[in-house]
N, C-alpha and C positions, 0 to 999 in steps of 0.2 A: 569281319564283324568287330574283332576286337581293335581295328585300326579307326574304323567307324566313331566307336565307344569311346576314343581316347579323344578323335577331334570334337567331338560332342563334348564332351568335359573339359575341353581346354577353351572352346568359346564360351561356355559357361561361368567357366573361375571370369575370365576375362572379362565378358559384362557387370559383375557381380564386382567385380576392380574397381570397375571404371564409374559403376554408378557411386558406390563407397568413395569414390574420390572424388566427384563431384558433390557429392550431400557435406565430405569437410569443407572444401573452397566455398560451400553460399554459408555454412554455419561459420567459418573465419571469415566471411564479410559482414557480417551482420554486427550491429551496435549493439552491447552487451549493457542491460541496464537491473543496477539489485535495487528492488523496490522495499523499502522501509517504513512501515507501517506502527504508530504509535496512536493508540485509543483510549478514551475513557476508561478506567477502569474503577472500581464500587460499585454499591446496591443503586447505582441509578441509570445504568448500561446494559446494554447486553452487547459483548465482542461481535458475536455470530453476526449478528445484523448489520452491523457497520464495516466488519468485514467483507460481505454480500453484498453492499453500497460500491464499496470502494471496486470490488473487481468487475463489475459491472463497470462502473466508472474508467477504469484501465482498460477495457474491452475493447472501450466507444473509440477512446483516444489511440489506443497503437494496433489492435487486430488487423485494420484493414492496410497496414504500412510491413510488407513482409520484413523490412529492412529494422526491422529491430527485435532484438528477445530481452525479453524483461521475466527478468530470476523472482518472480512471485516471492511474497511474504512470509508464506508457509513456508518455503526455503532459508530465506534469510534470518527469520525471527530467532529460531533457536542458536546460529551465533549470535545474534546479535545482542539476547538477553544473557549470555554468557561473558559475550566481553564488558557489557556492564556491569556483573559481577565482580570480576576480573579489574574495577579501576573503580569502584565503589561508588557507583552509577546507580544504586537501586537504597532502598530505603523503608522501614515499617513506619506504617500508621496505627495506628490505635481509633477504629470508630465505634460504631454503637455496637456492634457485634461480634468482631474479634480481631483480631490483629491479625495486618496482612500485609503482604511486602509488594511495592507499589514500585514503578519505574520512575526515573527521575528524567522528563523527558526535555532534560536542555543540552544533548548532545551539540558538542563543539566541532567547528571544521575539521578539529584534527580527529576528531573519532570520525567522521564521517568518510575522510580520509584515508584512515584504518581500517574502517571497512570495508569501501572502496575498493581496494588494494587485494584484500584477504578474496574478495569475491571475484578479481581479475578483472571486473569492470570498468567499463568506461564511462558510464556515469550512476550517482546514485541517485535513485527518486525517493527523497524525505517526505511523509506525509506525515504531520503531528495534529494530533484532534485534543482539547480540552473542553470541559463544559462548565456551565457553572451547576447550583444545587438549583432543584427545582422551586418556581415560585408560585403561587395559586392565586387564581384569579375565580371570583364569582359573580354567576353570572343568573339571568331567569333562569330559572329549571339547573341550571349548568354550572360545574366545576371544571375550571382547567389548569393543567400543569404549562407551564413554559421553561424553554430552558435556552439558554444562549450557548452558541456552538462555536469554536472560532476554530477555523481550520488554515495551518501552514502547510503551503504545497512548493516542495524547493528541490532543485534539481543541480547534482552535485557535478564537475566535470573533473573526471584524472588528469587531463592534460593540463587543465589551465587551474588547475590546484583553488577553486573555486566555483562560487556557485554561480551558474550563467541562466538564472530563472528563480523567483520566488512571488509569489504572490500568496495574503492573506485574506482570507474570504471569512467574515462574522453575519451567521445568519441568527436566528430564532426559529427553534421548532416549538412546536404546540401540541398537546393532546387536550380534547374535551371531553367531561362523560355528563349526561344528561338524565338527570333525575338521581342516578346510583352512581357510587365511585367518584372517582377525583380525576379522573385523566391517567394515562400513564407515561412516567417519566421514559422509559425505556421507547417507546410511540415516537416522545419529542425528539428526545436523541436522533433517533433514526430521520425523523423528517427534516431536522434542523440539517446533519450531515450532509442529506439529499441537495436542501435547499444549497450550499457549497459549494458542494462536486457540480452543481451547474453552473457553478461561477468559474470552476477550472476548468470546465469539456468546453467550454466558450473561448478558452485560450488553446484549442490542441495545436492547431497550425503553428503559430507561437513556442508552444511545447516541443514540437516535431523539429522545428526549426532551429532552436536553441541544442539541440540534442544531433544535428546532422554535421 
């Protein structure tokens, strides 16, 4: 019984080896990619939503591609706003409400670089969103907010110390409100973004390709 017991536990450890050794070799084949995510920020944003744009957006483009892992934003962000810190990268505004400290989002190849590196990746995915202030338009019965969206999508590579992808995408999003209210700027934001990310999920193959 007890000799039973022992070959039982010894093919045991043994499979339990061998699968652990397989799940490293497909996680060391795999393209390692830190996604960098830079948003709006003020009273005419809301993060949450644009953050829910973009990963959705990330979804479309690499979920169905087992050959990549991409180190999400919620990952990366918190060095990221640290080594901006750290090289005096960030910055107070003074608006109508109170003073708050803003990112300065014209990171250079070599922080990209920097990061890159610190994350063991092999490429970075920069995404920068800016917008402008909202502008009001009237209309019968109707009020609308507009606001212009301009979004940079660049894709950084370790190897070739350079970015082998970039395209800017400037849309216009809109809210209207009808009889009450003004539209809401936080509405345009998001639909402007939208309208964007469909200019870059139109490039995935492109994307994929540059990245293989």
């Amino acid at each position: 019984m007890f000799k039973r017991f022992c070959l039982a536990f010894a093919i045991m450890m043994f499979i339990m080896s061998s699968g652990q050794t397989s799940a490293e070799e497909i996680n060391a084949d795999k393209i390692n990619a830190a996604f960098i995510l830079d948003t709006p920020s003020g009273k005419f944003s809301e993060p949450e939503k644009v953050y829910a744009s973009f990963q959705s957006s990330m979804d479309k483009i690499f979920n169905d591609d087992p050959q990549f892992n991409i180190i999400p934003f919620n990952d990366t962000d918190p060095y990221v706003q640290i080594y901006r810190e750290e090289n005096d990268l960030t910055f107070s505004v003074d608006d109508d409400y109170t003073q708050v400290s803003n990112r300065d989002v014209s990171l250079k190849k070599k922080d990209i670089d920097s990061i890159c590196k610190y994350f063991n990746a092999d490429y970075v995915i920069y995404v920068r969103v800016t917008s402008t202030a909202p502008r009001f338009y009237d209309g019968a019965f109707t009020v609308s907010k507009k606001i212009n969206i301009t979004l940079d999508f660049r894709i950084w590579s370790d190897k070739r110390s350079d970015f082998v992808y970039a395209k800017r995408a400037v849309r216009t999003g809109a809210s209207t409100s009808v009889y009450l209210g003004s539209g809401s700027a936080a509405r345009a934001v998001d639909r402007g973004v939208k309208k964007c990310l469909k200019d870059i999920e139109k490039d995935s193959h492109r994307i994929k390709v540059s990245m293989s």
